[in-house]
N, C-alpha and C positions, 0 to 999 in steps of 0.2 A: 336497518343495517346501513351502516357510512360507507359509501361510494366514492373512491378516489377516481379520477379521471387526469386527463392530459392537460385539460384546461385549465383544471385545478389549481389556482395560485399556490395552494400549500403542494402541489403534487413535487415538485423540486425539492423542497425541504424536508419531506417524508425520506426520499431516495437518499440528500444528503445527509440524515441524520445517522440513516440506517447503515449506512458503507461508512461515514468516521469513526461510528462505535464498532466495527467491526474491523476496521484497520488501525484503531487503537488497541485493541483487543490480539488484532495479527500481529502488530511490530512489537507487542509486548513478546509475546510468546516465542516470534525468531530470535529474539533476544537472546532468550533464554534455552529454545532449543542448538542455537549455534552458539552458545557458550560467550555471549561478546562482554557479558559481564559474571560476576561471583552468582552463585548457584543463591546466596545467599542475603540478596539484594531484593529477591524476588517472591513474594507470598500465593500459598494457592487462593484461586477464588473459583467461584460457578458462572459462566458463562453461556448461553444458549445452551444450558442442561449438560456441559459438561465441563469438567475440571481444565482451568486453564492456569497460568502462573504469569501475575503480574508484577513491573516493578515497584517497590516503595523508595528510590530515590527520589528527590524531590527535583534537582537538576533536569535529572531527563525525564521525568513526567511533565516536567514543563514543555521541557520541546518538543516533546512526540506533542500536547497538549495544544501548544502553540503552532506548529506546523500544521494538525487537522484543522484548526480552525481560522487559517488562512487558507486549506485545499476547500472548505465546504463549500464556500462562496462560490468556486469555481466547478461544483459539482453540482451547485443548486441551478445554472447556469449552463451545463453542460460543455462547460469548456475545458474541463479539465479528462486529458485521454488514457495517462497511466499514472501511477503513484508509485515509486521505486525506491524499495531500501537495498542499498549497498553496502556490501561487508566490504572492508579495506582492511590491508594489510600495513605495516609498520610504517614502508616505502609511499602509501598512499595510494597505494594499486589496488583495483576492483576484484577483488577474490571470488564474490560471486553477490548476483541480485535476484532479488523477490519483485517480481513484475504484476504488477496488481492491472491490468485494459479495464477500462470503463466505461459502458455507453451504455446509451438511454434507447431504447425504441421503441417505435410509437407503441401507445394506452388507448386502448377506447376506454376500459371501464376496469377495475377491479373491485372486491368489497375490503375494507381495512382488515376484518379477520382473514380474509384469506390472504391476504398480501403479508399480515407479519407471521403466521401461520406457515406457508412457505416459505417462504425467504428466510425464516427461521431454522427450517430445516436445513436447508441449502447452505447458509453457515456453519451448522451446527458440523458438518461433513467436510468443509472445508479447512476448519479449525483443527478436527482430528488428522487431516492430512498432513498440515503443518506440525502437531507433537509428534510427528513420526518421522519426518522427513530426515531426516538426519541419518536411517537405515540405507539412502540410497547417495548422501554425498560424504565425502570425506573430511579428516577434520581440517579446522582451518588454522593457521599458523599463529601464535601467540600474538598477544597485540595489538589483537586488531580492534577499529572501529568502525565505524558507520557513521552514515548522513541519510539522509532521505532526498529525494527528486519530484519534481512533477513536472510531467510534460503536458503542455495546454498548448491551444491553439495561437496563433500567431500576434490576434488581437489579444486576446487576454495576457499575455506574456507584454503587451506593449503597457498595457493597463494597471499591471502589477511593482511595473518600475515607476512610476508614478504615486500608485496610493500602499499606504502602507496599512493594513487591518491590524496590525497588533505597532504599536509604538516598538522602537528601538529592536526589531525583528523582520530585519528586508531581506528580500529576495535577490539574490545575484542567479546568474547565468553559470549553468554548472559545468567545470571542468571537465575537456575532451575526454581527459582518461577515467572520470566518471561515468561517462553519459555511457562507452564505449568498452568490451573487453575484447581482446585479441585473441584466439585462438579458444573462444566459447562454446559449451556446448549447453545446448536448451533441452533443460529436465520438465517436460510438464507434470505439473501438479495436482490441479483440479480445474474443471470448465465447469462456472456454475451459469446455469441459463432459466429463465424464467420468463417469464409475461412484464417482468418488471424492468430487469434489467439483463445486460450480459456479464455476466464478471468470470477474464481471466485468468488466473494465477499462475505464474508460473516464472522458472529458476534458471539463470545463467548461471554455469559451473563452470570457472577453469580446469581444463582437464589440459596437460599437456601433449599430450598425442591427438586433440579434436579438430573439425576444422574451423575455420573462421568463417561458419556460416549460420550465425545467431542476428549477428546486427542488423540484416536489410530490412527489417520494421522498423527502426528507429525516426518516425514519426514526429511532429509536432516540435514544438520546442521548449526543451527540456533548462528548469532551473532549481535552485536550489538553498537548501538552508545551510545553515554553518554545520561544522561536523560535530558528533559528540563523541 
């Protein structure tokens, strides 16, 4: 039986792979759960054993596409600490974001079945949370779009203005009123926790009556890709 460890030179890229196909898989499905595009863009398929709905644009399968595989590098690495999709309104305002925290801690040992074996589960629950989320926020205002973020640590943010992993697809520094919503309130999601990793999910809502006490994690430094 194949023994993953810490020291592992593949152990990185196990973790990376398993969190891009799964936050490919999640930024599909918000999509689709918060309506950001036609109901009809999007085909069902099976996912860690349950129905999920992805897009067939080709456009933006490219850059959710291109975005993960400029965050794995920074995941194989551990430099990368959140992954954030924002829904934006007409004006360009953060209406609400999907908060993916990511971190690694220490491995002595796992076996590869057990480790896709859980973490499979662990998805599998997470995924369903997200086709339902929508029972707990309100609709969003026509129009809107979205971007993605990732906040990494100070070096790797210095190191990404420099090299570029995909040709003609750089990284800027992402806009205060991005990074930031004003009078936020925090819906948690799911806390998924394992021997492998910690992953947390979880949703800023504009709610007009809440207070503005969502932001004091905003951690790391946060950059970004163009919008779609």
């Amino acid at each position: 039986m194949a023994t993953l460890t810490r020291q592992d030179l593949n152990f990185g890229q196990v973790v990376a792979d398993i969190l891009c196909e799964f936050l490919e898989v999640a930024i599909h499905l918000i999509l689709y759960v918060r309506e950001i595009y036609p109901s009809g863009i999007f085909e069902k398929r099976k996912k860690y054993n349950v129905p999920v709905q992805m897009a067939c644009h080709p456009e933006l399968n490219q850059y959710i596409q291109d975005t993960l595989h400029c965050v794995k590098p920074l995941i194989e690495k551990n430099e990368a600490e959140k992954v954030v999709l924002v829904i934006m309104d007409k004006e360009h305002h953060p209406v609400e974001r999907f908060v993916f925290e990511i971190s690694q801690p220490p491995l002595l040992s796992i076996s590869s079945e057990t480790l896709l074996s859980h973490v499979e589960q662990l998805l599998r629950a997470m995924i369903l949370k997200i086709s339902v989320c929508d029972a707990v926020l309100d609709n969003n205002p026509p129009g809107c779009t979205f971007t993605l973020l990732v906040h990494t640590r100070e070096a790797a943010t210095r190191n990404m203005e420099k090299v570029q992993v995909i040709k003609d697809f750089p990284w800027i520094v992402a806009d205060e009123q991005e990074v930031h919503m004003e009078e936020a309130k925090l819906i948690p999601l799911k806390t998924m926790t394992s021997d492998i990793l910690k992953y947390d999910q979880r949703l800023s809502v504009l709610l007009a009556d809440a207070k503005d006490d969502v932001d004091e994690s905003e951690e790391g430094q946060p950059s970004a890709m163009s919008d779609v």
